[in-house]
C-alpha positions as CSV (number, residue, x, y, z in Angstrom):
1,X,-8.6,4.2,13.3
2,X,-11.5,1.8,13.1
3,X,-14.5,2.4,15.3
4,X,-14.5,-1.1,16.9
5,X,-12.6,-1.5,20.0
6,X,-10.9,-4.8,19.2
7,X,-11.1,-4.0,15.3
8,X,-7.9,-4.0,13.6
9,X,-9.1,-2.4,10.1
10,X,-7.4,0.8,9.5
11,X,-6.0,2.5,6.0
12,X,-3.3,5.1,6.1
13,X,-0.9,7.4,4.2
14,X,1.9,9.0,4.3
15,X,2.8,11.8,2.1
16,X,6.5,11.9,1.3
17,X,6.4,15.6,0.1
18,X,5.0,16.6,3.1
19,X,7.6,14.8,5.0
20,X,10.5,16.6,3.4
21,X,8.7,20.1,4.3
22,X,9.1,19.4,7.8
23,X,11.7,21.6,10.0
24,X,12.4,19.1,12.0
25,X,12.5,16.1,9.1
26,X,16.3,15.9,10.4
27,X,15.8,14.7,13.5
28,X,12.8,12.6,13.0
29,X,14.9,11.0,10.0
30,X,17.8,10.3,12.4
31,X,15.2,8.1,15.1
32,X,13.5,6.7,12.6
33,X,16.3,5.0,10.6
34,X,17.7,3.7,14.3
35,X,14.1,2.6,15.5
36,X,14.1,0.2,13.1
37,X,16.7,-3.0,13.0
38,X,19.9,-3.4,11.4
39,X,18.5,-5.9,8.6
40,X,15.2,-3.6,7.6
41,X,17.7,-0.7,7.3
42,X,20.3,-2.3,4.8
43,X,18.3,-1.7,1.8
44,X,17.4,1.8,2.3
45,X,21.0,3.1,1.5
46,X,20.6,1.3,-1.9
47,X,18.4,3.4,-3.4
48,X,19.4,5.8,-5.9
49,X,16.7,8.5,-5.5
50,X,15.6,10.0,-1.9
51,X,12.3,9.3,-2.4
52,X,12.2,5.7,-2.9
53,X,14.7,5.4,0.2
54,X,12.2,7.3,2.2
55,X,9.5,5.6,1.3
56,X,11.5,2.3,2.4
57,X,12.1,3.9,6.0
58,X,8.4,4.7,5.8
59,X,7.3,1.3,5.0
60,X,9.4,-0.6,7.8
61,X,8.2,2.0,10.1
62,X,4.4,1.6,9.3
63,X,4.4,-2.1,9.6
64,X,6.1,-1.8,12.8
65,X,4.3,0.9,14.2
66,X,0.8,-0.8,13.4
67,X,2.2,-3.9,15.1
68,X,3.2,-2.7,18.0
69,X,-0.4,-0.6,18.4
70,X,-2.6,-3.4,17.2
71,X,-0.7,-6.4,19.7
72,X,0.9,-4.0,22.3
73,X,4.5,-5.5,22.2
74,X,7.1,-3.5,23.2
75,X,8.9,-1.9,19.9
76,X,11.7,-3.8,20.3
77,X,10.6,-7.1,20.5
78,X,8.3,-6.9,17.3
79,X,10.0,-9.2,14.7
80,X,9.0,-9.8,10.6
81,X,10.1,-12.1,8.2
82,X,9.0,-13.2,4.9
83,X,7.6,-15.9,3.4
84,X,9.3,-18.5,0.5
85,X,7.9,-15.8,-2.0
86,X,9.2,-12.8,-0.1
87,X,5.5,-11.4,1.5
88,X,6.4,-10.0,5.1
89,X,4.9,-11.4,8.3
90,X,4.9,-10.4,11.7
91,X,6.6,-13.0,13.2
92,X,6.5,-11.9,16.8
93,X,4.6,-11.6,18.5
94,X,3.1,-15.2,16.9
95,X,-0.1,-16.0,16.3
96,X,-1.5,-13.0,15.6
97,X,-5.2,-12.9,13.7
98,X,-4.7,-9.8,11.7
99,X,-2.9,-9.4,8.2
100,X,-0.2,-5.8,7.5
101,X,0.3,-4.5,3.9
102,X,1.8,-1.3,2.7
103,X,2.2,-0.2,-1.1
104,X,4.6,2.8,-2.4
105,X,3.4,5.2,-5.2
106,X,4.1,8.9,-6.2
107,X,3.7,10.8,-2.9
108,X,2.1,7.8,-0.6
109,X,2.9,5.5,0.9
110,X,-0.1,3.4,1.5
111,X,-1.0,1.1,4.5
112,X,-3.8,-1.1,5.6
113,X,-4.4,-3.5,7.8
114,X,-7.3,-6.1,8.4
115,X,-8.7,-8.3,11.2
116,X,-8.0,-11.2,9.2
117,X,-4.7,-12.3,7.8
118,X,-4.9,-12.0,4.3
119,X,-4.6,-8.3,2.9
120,X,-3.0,-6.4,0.1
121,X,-3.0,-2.9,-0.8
122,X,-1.9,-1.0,-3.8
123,X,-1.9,2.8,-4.4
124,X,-0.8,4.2,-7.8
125,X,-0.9,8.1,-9.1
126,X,-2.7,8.8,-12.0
127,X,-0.7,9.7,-14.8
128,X,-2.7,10.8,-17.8
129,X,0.6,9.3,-20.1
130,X,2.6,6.7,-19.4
131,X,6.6,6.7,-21.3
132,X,5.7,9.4,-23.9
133,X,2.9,7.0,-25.0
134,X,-0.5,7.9,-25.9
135,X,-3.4,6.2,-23.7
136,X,-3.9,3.4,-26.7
137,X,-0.1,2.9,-27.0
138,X,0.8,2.5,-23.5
139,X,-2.8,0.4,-22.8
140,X,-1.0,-2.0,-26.1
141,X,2.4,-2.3,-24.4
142,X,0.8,-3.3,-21.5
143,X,-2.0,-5.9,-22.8
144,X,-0.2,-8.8,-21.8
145,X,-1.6,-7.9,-18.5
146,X,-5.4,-7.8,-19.2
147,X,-8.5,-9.7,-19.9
148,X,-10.2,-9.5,-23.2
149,X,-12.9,-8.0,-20.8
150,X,-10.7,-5.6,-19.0
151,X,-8.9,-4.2,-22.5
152,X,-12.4,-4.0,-24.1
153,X,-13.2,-1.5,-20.6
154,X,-10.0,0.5,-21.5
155,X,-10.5,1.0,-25.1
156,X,-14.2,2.2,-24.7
157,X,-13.3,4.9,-22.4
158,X,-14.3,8.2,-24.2
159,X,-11.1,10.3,-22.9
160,X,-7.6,10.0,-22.5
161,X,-7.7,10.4,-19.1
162,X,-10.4,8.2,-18.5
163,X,-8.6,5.4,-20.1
164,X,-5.5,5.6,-18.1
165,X,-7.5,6.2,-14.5
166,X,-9.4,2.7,-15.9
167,X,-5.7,1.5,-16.7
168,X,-4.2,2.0,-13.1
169,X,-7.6,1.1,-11.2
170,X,-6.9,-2.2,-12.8
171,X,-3.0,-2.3,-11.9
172,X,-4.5,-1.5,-8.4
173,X,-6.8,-4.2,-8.3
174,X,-4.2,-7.0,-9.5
175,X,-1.3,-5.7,-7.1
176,X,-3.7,-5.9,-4.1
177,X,-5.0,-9.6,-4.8
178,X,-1.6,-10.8,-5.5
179,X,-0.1,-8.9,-2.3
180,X,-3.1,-10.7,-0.4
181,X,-2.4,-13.9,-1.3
182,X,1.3,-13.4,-1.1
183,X,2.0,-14.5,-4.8
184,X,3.6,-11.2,-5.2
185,X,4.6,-12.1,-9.4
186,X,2.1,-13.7,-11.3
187,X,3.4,-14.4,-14.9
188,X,-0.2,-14.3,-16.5
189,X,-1.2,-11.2,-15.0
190,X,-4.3,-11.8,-17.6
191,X,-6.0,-14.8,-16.1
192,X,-7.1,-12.3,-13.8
193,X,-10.0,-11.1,-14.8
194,X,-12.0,-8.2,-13.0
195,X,-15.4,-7.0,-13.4
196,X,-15.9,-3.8,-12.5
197,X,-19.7,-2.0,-11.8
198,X,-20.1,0.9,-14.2
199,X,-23.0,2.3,-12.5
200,X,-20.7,2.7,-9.1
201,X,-18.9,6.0,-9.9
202,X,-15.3,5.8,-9.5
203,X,-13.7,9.0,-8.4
204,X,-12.8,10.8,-5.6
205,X,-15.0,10.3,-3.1
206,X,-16.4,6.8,-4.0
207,X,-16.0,3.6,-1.4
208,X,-16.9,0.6,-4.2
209,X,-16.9,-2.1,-3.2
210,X,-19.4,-4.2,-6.0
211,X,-15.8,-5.1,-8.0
212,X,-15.5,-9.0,-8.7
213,X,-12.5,-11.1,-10.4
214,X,-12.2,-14.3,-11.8
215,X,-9.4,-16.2,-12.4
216,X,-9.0,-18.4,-15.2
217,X,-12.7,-17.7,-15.8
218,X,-13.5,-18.9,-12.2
219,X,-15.2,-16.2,-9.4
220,X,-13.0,-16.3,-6.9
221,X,-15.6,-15.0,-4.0
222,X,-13.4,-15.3,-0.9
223,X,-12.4,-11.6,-1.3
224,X,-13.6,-8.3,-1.1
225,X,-12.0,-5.3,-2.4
226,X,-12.1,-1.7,-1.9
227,X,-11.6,0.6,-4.4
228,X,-11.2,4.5,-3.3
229,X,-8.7,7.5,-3.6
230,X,-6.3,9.0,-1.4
231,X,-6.8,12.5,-3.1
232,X,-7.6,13.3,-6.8
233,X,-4.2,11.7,-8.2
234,X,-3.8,8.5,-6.2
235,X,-6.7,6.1,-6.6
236,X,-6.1,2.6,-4.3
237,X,-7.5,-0.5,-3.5
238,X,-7.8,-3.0,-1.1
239,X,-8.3,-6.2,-1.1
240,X,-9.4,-8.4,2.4
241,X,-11.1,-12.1,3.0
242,X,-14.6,-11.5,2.8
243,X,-15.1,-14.1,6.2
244,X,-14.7,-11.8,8.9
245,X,-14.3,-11.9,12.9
246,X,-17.5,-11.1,15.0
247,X,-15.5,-7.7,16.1
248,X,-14.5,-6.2,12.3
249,X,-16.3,-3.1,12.1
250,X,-17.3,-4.5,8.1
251,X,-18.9,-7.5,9.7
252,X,-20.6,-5.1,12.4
253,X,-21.8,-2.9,9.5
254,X,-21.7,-3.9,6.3
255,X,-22.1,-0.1,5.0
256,X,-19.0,0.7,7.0
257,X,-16.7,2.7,5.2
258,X,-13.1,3.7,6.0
259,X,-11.3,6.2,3.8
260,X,-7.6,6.5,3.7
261,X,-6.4,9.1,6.2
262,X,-2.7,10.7,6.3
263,X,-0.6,10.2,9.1
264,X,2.7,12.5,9.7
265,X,6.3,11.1,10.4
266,X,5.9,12.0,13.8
267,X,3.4,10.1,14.5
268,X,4.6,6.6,13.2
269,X,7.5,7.4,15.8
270,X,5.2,8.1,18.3
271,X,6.1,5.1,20.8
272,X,9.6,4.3,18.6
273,X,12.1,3.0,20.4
274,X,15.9,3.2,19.5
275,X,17.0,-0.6,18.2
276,X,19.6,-0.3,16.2
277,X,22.2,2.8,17.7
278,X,24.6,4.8,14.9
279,X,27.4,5.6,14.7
280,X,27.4,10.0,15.5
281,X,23.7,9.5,15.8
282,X,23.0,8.5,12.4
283,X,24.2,12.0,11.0
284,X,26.5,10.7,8.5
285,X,23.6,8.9,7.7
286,X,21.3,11.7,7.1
287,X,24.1,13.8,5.2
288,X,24.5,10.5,2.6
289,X,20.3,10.5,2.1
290,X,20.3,14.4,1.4
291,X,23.2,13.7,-1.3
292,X,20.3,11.7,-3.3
293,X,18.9,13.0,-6.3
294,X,15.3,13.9,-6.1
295,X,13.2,12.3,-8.8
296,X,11.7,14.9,-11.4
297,X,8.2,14.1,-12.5
């Protein structure tokens, strides 16, 4: 939690693994798929593997969790919709100042939140091989996506693993602005063009924040983005309006630094209310989730 009393800056996780380890993951499973509504359960039943249905539940309940603890409406009354290009919004309570965004990767889900509206966040795990390709081959199957600049910063990377950590730090980068400016698919993922500090170490650890982008050669200096890990194989980024309100901690102190931190299932059901009542209390529910394949990785 930010320092700040009226600050609404926070970055979480969630570990899914760590979830499923739980003795009482049952139970918690049960109240959280009921604690949210009818509509944000429908999709989670869809998905073919348990952790990407998880990770659904988690996302729906992070969002409202962080709603209700940022505005103080009661669980029940908090409301989202999305936007014409499908970005979710907290519609009630209205009005609010501060912007929600959650991102799903390997074994996080990701969350943060900002004291001004526009946010996105993006975590990925870093895979030193992509597909059975090599670094190069999967870093050619996926120029399309890059500046001459950015490829160029690939290429020149002296490992295999260095090239593929550059790789996803740029995926992360390009997922958070377009999940901040709600554009969500960009066809020209390449006109995007980030300019990264070499002389800021990026590794576990590091809070940079000296990253720039321009798009279609333009800077585009409304935004600031964070670039830091969640543990040594999920690297994330943020990125936020650089105007901020007099009480953000990052306009307070513009050293501030706030690392991801993991929260448990518990927690995000901490002051969950039951919405949306099952049938035999959701365990017919439960027993079709635990018939999901796992994903192997």
């Amino acid at each position: 939690m930010a320092d700040g009393p009226n600050c609404k800056c926070n970055r979480w996780v969630i570990s899914l693994q760590a979830a499923f380890e739980r003795d009482d993951f049952e139970k918690l499973f049960r109240k959280g798929v009921q604690s949210i509504t009818e509509e944000e359960f429908k999709r989670i039943p869809e998905f073919r593997h348990r952790e990407d249905a998880l990770a659904c539940l988690f996302g729906k309940l992070l969002l409202r969790h962080s709603a209700q603890k940022f505005s103080g409406e009661p669980w029940k009354n908090i409301k989202f919709e999305r936007t014409e290009r499908g970005k979710p919004y907290l519609a009630t309570p209205a009005d609010t100042k501060f912007g929600l965004n959650i991102s799903h990767q390997g074994d996080y889900v990701a969350f943060a939140s900002s004291c001004t509206p526009n946010v996105g966040v993006d975590v990925m795990r870093l895979d030193t091989e992509r597909n059975n390709k090599t670094a190069d081959e999967y870093i050619n199957s996926m120029a399309k996506s890059a500046s001459p600049e950015e490829l160029r910063m690939m290429r020149s990377q002296p490992t295999e693993a260095m090239k593929m950590t550059m790789f996803y730090r740029y995926w992360c980068l390009k997922e958070a602005i377009l999940k901040a400016t709600g554009v969500g698919i960009m066809k020209d993922l390449n006109s995007l063009d980030f300019r990264v500090n070499m002389q800021d170490r990026y590794r576990p650890g590091a809070f940079v924040t000296s990253t720039t982008v321009l798009e279609d050669g333009r800077l585009q200096d409304q935004w600031i983005f964070e670039e830091t890990f969640v543990d040594g194989k999920h690297s994330a980024a943020v990125c936020k309006d650089k105007k901020l309100p007099r009480e953000c901690v990052f306009r307070q102190d513009p050293e501030a630094k706030i690392f991801f931190s993991k929260v448990t299932f518990d927690a995000l059901l901490e002051n969950a209310e039951i919405i949306n009542p099952m049938a035999n209390d959701a365990v017919d529910i439960f027993e079709d989730f635990m018939k999901k394949p796992r994903k192997t990785f």
